[in-house]
C-alpha atoms as a printed R data frame, in Angstrom:
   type eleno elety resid chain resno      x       y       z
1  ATOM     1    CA   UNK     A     1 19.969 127.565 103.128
2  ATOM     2    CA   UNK     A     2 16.604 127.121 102.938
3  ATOM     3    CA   UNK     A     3 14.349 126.924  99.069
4  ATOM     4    CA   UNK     A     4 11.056 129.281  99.568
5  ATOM     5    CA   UNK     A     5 10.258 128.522  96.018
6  ATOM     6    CA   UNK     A     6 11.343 128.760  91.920
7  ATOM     7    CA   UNK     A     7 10.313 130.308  89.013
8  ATOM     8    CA   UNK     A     8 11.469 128.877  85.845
9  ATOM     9    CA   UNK     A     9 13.713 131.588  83.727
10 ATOM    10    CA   UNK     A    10 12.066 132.160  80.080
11 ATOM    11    CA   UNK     A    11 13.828 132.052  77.231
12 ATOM    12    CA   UNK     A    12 17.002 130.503  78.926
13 ATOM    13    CA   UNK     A    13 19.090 128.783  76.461
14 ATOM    14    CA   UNK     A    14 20.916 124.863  77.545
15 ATOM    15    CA   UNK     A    15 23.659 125.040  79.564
16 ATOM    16    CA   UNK     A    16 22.753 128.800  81.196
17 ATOM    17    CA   UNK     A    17 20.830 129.215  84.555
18 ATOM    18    CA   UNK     A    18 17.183 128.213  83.621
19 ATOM    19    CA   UNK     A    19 15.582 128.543  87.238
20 ATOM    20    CA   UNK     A    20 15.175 131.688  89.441
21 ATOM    21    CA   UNK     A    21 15.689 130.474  93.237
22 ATOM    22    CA   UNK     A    22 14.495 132.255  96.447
23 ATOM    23    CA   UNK     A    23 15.613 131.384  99.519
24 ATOM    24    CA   UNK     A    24 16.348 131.966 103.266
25 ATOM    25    CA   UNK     A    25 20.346 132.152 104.240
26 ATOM    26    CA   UNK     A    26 20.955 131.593 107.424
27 ATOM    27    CA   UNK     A    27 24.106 132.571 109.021
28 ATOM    28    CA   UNK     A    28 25.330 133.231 113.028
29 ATOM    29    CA   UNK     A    29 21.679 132.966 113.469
30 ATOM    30    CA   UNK     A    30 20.653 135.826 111.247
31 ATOM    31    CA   UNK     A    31 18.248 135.029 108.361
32 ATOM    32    CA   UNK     A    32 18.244 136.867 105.661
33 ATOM    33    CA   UNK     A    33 16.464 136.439 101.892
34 ATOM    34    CA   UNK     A    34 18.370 135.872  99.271
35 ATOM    35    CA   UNK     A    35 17.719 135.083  95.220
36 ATOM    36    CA   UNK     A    36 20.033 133.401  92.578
37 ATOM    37    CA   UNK     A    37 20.025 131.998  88.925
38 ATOM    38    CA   UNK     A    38 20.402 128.217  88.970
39 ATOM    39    CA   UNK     A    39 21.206 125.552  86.057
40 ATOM    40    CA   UNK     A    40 18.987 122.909  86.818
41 ATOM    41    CA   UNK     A    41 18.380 119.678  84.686
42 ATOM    42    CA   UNK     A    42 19.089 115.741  84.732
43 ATOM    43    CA   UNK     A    43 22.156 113.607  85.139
44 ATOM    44    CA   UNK     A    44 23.017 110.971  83.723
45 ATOM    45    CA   UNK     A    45 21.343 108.770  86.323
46 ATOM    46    CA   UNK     A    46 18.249 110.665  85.697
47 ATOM    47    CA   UNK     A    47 18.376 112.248  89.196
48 ATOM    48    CA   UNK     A    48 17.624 115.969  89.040
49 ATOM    49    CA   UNK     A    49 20.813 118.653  89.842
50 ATOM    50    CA   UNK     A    50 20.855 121.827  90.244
51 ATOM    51    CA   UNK     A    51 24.753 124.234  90.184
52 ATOM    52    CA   UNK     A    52 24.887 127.962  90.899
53 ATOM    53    CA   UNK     A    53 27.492 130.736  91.336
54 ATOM    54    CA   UNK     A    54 26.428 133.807  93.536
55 ATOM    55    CA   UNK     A    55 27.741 136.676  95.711
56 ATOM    56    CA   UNK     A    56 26.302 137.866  99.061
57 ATOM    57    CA   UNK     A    57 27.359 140.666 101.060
58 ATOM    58    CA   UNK     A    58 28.334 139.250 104.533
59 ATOM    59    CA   UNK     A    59 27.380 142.517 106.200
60 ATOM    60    CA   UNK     A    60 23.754 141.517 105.932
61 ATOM    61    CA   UNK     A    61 24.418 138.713 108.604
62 ATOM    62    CA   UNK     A    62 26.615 141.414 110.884
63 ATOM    63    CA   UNK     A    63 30.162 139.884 109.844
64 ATOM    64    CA   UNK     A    64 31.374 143.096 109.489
65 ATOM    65    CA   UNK     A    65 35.422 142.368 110.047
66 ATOM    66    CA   UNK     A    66 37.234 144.678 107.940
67 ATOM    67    CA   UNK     A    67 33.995 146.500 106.329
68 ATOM    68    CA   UNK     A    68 34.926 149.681 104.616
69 ATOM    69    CA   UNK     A    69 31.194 150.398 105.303
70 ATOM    70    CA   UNK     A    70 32.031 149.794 108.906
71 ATOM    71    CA   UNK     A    71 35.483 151.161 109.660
72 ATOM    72    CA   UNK     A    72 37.373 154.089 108.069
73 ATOM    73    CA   UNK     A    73 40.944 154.060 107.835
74 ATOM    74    CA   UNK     A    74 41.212 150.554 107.413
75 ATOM    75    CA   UNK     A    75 44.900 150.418 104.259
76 ATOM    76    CA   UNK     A    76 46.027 147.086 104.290
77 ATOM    77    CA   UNK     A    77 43.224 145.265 106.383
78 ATOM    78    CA   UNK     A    78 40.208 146.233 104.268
79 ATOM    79    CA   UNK     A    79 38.136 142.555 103.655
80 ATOM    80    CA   UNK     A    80 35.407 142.240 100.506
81 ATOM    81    CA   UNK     A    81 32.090 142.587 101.576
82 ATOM    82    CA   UNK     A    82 31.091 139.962  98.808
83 ATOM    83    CA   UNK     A    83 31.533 136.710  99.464
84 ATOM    84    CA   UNK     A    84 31.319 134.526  96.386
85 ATOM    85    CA   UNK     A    85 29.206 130.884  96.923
86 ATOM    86    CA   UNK     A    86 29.014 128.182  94.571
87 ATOM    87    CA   UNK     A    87 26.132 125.747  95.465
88 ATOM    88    CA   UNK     A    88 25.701 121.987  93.406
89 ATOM    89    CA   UNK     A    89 22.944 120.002  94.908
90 ATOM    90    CA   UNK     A    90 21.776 116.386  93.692
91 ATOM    91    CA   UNK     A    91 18.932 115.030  94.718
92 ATOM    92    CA   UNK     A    92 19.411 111.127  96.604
Protein backbone atom coordinates (compact mmCIF):
# COMPACT_ATOMS: atom_id res chain seq x y z
CA UNK A 1 0.00 0.00 0.00
CA UNK A 2 1.36 2.95 -1.00
CA UNK A 3 -0.14 6.95 0.36
CA UNK A 4 -0.35 9.28 -2.99
CA UNK A 5 -1.76 11.92 -0.79
CA UNK A 6 -4.86 13.21 1.81
CA UNK A 7 -7.40 15.54 1.91
CA UNK A 8 -8.77 16.39 5.20
CA UNK A 9 -12.77 15.47 5.42
CA UNK A 10 -14.88 18.79 6.37
CA UNK A 11 -17.19 18.86 8.79
CA UNK A 12 -16.14 15.39 10.28
CA UNK A 13 -17.20 15.10 13.77
CA UNK A 14 -14.40 13.26 16.72
CA UNK A 15 -14.21 9.85 16.62
CA UNK A 16 -15.52 9.46 12.65
CA UNK A 17 -13.05 9.23 9.65
CA UNK A 18 -11.67 12.86 9.34
CA UNK A 19 -9.09 12.22 6.39
CA UNK A 20 -9.78 11.14 2.75
CA UNK A 21 -6.73 8.74 1.69
CA UNK A 22 -5.57 7.88 -1.89
CA UNK A 23 -3.42 5.34 -2.52
CA UNK A 24 -1.75 2.65 -4.73
CA UNK A 25 -2.65 -1.24 -3.72
CA UNK A 26 -0.48 -3.43 -4.86
CA UNK A 27 -1.26 -7.01 -5.12
CA UNK A 28 0.36 -10.25 -7.33
CA UNK A 29 2.08 -7.41 -8.93
CA UNK A 30 -0.96 -5.55 -10.15
CA UNK A 31 -1.37 -1.91 -8.97
CA UNK A 32 -4.34 -0.58 -8.76
CA UNK A 33 -5.78 2.99 -7.09
CA UNK A 34 -7.68 2.85 -4.40
CA UNK A 35 -9.43 5.65 -1.84
CA UNK A 36 -10.70 5.26 1.82
CA UNK A 37 -11.99 7.34 4.87
CA UNK A 38 -9.44 7.26 7.69
CA UNK A 39 -9.67 8.35 11.56
CA UNK A 40 -6.58 9.98 12.07
CA UNK A 41 -5.44 11.87 15.31
CA UNK A 42 -2.89 11.53 18.38
CA UNK A 43 -2.20 8.89 20.96
CA UNK A 44 -1.54 9.12 23.99
CA UNK A 45 2.21 9.27 23.39
CA UNK A 46 1.56 12.06 21.08
CA UNK A 47 2.59 9.95 18.04
CA UNK A 48 0.14 10.41 15.17
CA UNK A 49 -2.34 7.11 14.16
CA UNK A 50 -4.33 6.64 11.70
CA UNK A 51 -7.40 3.24 11.68
CA UNK A 52 -9.61 2.48 8.68
CA UNK A 53 -12.18 -0.13 7.57
CA UNK A 54 -12.59 -0.65 3.70
CA UNK A 55 -13.70 -3.13 1.00
CA UNK A 56 -11.94 -3.82 -2.34
CA UNK A 57 -13.02 -5.98 -5.01
CA UNK A 58 -10.20 -8.58 -5.55
CA UNK A 59 -11.12 -8.91 -9.21
CA UNK A 60 -9.33 -5.66 -9.88
CA UNK A 61 -5.93 -7.47 -9.11
CA UNK A 62 -7.16 -10.73 -11.39
CA UNK A 63 -7.96 -13.04 -8.21
CA UNK A 64 -10.85 -14.08 -9.78
CA UNK A 65 -11.39 -17.72 -7.86
CA UNK A 66 -14.95 -18.26 -7.55
CA UNK A 67 -16.12 -14.80 -9.31
CA UNK A 68 -19.74 -14.88 -10.21
CA UNK A 69 -18.52 -12.17 -12.68
CA UNK A 70 -16.14 -14.78 -13.93
CA UNK A 71 -17.82 -18.18 -13.86
CA UNK A 72 -21.51 -19.10 -14.25
CA UNK A 73 -22.87 -21.97 -12.58
CA UNK A 74 -20.77 -21.72 -9.74
CA UNK A 75 -23.92 -23.09 -6.31
CA UNK A 76 -21.95 -23.82 -3.49
CA UNK A 77 -18.40 -22.48 -4.56
CA UNK A 78 -19.36 -18.87 -5.33
CA UNK A 79 -16.45 -16.55 -3.25
CA UNK A 80 -17.25 -12.53 -2.41
CA UNK A 81 -15.68 -10.36 -4.66
CA UNK A 82 -15.23 -7.84 -1.66
CA UNK A 83 -12.69 -8.34 0.46
CA UNK A 84 -13.01 -6.34 3.66
CA UNK A 85 -9.39 -4.61 5.05
CA UNK A 86 -8.90 -2.98 8.21
CA UNK A 87 -5.64 -0.88 8.21
CA UNK A 88 -4.14 0.86 11.86
CA UNK A 89 -0.86 2.49 11.26
CA UNK A 90 1.32 4.38 14.01
CA UNK A 91 3.89 6.30 13.19
CA UNK A 92 7.64 5.15 15.11
Amino acid sequence: LEIIRSEPIEDATPGAPNVHVFASLTLKGIMQPIDFPVAAGLIEDGKAAAQASFSIDRTRWNVLYGSGKFFARLAGHLVNDEIDLQLRMVTA
